[in-house]
C-alpha positions in Angstrom: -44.7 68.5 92.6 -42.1 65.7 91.6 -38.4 65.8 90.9 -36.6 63.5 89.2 -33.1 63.3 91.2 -30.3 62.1 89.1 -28.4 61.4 92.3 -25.2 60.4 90.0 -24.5 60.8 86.2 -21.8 57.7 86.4 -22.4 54.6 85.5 -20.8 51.1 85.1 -22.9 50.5 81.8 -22.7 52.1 78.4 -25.9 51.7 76.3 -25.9 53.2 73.1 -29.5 54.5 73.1 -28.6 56.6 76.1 -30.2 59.8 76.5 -26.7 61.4 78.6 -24.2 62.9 76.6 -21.0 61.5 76.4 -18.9 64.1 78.2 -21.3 65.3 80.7 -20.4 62.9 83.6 -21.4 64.5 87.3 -20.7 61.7 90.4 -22.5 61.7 93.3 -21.9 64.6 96.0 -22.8 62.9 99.7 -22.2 66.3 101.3 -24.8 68.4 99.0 -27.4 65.4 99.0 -29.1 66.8 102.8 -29.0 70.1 101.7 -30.7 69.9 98.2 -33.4 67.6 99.8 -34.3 69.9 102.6 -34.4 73.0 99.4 -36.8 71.0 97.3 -38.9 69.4 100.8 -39.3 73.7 101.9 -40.3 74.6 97.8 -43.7 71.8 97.9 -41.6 68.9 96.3 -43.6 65.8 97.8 -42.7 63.0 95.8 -38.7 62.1 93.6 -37.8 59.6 91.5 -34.2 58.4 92.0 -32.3 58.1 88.7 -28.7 58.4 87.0 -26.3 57.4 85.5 -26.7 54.4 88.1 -27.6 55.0 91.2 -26.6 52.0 93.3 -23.1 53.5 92.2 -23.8 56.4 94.9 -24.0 54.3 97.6 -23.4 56.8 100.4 -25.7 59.5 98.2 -28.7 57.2 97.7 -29.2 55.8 101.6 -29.0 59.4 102.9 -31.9 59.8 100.3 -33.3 57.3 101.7 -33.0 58.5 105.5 -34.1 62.2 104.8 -36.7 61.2 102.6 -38.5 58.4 105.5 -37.7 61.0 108.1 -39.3 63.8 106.4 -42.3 62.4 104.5 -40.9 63.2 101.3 -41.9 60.1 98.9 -39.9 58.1 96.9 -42.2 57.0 94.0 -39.5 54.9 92.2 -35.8 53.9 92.2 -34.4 53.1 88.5 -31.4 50.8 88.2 -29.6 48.4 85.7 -29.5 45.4 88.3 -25.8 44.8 87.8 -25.2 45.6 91.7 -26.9 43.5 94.4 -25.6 45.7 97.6 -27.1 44.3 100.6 -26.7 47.3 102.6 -28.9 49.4 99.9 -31.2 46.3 99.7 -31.8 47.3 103.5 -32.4 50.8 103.2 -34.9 50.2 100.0 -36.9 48.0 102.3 -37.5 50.8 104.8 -39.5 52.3 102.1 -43.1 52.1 102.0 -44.9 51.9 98.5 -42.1 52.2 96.1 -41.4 50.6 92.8 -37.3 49.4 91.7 -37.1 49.7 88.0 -34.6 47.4 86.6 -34.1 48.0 82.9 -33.3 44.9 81.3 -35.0 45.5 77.6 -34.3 42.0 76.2 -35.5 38.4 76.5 -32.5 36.9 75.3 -28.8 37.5 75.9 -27.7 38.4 72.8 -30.8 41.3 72.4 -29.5 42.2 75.7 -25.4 42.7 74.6 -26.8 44.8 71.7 -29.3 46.7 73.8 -26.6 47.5 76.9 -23.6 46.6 75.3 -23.0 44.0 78.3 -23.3 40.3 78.3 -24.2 40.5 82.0 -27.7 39.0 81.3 -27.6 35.9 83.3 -26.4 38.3 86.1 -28.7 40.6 85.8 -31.7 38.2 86.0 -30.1 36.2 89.1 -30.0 40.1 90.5 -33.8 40.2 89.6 -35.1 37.4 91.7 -33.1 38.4 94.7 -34.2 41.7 94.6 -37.8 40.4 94.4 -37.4 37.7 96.9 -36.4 40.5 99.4 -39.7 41.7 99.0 -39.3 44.7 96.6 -41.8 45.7 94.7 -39.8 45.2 91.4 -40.8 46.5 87.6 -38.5 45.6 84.6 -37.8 48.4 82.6 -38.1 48.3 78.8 -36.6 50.8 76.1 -38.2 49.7 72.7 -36.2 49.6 69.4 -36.0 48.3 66.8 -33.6 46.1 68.3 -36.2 44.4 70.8 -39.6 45.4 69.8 -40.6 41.8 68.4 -39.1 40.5 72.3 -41.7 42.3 73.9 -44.2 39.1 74.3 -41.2 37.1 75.8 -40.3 40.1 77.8 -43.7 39.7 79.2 -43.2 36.3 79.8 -40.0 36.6 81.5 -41.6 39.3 84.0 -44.1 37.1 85.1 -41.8 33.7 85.5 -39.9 35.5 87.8 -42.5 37.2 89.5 -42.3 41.0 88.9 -44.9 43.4 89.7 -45.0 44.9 86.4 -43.4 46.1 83.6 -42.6 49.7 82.5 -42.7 50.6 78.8 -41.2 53.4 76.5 -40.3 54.8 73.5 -36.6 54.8 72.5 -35.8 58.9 72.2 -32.9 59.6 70.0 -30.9 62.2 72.4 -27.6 62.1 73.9 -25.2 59.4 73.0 -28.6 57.9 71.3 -29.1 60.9 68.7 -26.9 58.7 66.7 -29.0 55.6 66.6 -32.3 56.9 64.8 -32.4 54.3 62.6 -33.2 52.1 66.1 -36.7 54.6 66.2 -39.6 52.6 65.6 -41.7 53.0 62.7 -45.8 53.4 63.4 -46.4 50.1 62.1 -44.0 48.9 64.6 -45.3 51.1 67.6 -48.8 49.5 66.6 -47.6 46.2 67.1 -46.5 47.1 70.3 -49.4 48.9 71.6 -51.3 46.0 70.4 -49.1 43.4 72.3 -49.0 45.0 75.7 -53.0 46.1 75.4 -53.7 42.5 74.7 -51.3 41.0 77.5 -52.6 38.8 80.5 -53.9 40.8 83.1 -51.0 38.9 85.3 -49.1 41.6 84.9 -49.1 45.2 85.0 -47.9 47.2 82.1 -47.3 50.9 83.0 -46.0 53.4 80.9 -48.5 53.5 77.5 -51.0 56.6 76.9 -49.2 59.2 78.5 -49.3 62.3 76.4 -49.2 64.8 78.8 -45.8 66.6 79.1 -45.4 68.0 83.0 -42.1 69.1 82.3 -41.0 72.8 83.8 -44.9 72.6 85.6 -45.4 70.0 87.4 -42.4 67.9 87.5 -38.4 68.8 87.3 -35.0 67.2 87.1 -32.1 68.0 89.6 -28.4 66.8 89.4 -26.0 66.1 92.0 -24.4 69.3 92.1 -27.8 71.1 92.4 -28.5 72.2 88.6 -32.0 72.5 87.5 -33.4 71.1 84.5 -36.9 70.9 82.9 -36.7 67.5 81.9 -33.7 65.0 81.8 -33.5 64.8 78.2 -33.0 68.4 78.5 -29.4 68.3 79.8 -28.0 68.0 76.7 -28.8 72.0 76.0 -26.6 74.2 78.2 -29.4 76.7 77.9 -32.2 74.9 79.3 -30.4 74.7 83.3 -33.5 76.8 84.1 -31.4 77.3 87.9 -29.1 76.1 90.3 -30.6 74.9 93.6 -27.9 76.6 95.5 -27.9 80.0 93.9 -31.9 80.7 92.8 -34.9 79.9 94.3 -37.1 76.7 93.2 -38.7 76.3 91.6 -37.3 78.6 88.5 -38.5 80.6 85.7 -36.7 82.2 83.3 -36.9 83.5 79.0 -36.2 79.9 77.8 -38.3 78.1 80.1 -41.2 80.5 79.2 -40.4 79.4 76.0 -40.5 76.0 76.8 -44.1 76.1 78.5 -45.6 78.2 75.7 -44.8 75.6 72.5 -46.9 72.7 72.4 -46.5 70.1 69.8 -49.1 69.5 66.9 -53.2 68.9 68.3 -52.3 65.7 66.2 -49.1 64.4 68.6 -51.1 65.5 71.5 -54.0 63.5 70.9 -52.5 60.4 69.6 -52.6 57.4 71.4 -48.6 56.4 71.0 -47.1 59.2 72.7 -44.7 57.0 74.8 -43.9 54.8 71.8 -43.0 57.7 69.8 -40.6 61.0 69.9 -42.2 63.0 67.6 -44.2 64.9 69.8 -41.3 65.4 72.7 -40.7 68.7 72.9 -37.0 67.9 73.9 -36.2 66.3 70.4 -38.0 69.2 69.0 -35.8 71.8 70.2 -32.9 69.9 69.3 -33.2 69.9 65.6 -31.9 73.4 65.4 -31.8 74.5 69.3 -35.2 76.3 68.5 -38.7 75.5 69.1 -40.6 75.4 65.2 -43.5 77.8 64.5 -45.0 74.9 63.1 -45.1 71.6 63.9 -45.4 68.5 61.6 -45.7 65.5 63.0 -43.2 62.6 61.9 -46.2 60.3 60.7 -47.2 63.2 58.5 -44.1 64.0 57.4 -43.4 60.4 56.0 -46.4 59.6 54.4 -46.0 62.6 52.4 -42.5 62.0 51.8 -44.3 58.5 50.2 -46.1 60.4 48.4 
């Protein structure tokens, strides 16, 4: 079972595709962090992913992560951070891990792709950060939100991954939730998500590109999110619904079940999304946007591709 452990919701950055919502804003609680580890290591949690808001921000939070998980074979699959902080003492910690991946999201080739991407002209920065924290001997992926914004940077992007020597790079779809939900217009269109598939397919073999084909949603079965103060959550995206925290680590056992989440598990997008081949390029098929349209999960789903070409018509 994995959890993804938003360890802080602040951050230092504000993107405008970003999936938080703008008031919900939970920092990092040091004491609670042994406690809510030890819960989810006793419920069969074996493996977390380390998110925010930015983690690196949490600096006490994230290296007692770091401690517990080593001393108590829990595994830390991946670390996601914007690369604006090079903190030698975390840098330390991260290299007592064995077998993890830092994502860095960077999104752009270019600086000015970058100040529209992550409204910050930190680019230069953030790439100086990038060969450091590979030259430390992290195992380091850049992270890429496609949009309409960057989608024709991608080849560059690939470029710029392997100049500087990254492992890989991890690709997905812009989803319009949160602070995002008012940006659809950066949503790709299929032509567009094509293009892309096409481009990474086709990419040297130099590189790994992680992140394309997955259609499967593990949400509420297989995989959960947790926030610093020990609220449970199918999915990230999810937070934005008051009714979907499924539990609180601190008050109900984990993992959780409840109406809604039944709910949750029983809808399944169209055989059409589910079989498609662009899942991570595209949101029509998240079950997260789904239910936001009108807080309900449809009786029938039609799939955005559908829905245009008949709107063409």
């Amino acid at each position: 079972m994995l959890v993804e452990w938003l360890i802080t919701l602040d951050c230092n950055y504000s993107c405008p595709y970003c999936y938080l919502p703008e008031q919900k804003r939970i920092s990092e609680n040091p004491e609670k962090v042994k406690e809510i580890l030890r819960i989810l290591k006793r419920s069969g949690v074996s493996e977390i992913d380390i998110s925010g808001g930015e983690p690196f921000l949490a600096e006490k939070s994230l290296i007692t992560t770091i401690d517990f998980c080593i001393a108590y074979d829990l595994k830390i699959r991946t670390i996601s951070t914007n690369g604006s902080i090079f903190n030698p003492k975390i840098i330390s910690s991260l290299k007592e891990i064995d077998n993890f991946i830092l994502h860095v999201s960077v999104d752009a080739a270019t600086p000015t792709t970058y100040q529209k991407m992550r409204n910050s002209n930190y680019f230069d920065c953030i790439l100086a950060n990038l060969r450091s924290f590979i030259n430390t001997g992290l195992e380091v992926f850049i992270g890429v939100t496609v949009t309409k914004i960057n989608y024709k940077e991608i080849p560059k992007i690939i470029e710029l991954a392997e100049k500087i020597g990254a492992k890989g790079i991890s690709i997905g779809g812009f989803i319009p939730m949160g602070r995002g939900s008012q940006l659809r217009n950066w949503c790709l269109s299929k032509e567009e998500m094509e293009r892309v598939f096409s481009v990474c397919k086709n990419a040297s073999r130099k590189i790994k590109i992680v992140g394309l084909g997955d259609n499967n949603c593990p949400a509420g079965i297989d995989k959960w999110c947790v926030l610093p103060n020990g609220d449970v959550y199918p999915c990230a995206l999810l937070i934005n619904f008051e009714e979907a925290k499924i539990s609180n680590l601190f008050r109900e056992k984990f993992p959780p079940s409840n109406e809604w989440l039944r709910k949750f598990l029983k809808f399944q997008p169209s055989s059409t999304c589910q079989k498609c081949h662009l899942p991570s390029l595209c949101y029509g098929g998240c079950k997260a946007v789904l239910y936001a349209k009108n807080h309900n999960f449809p009786e029938k789903h039609l799939p955005i591709c559908i829905q245009r070409n008949k709107i063409k018509g």
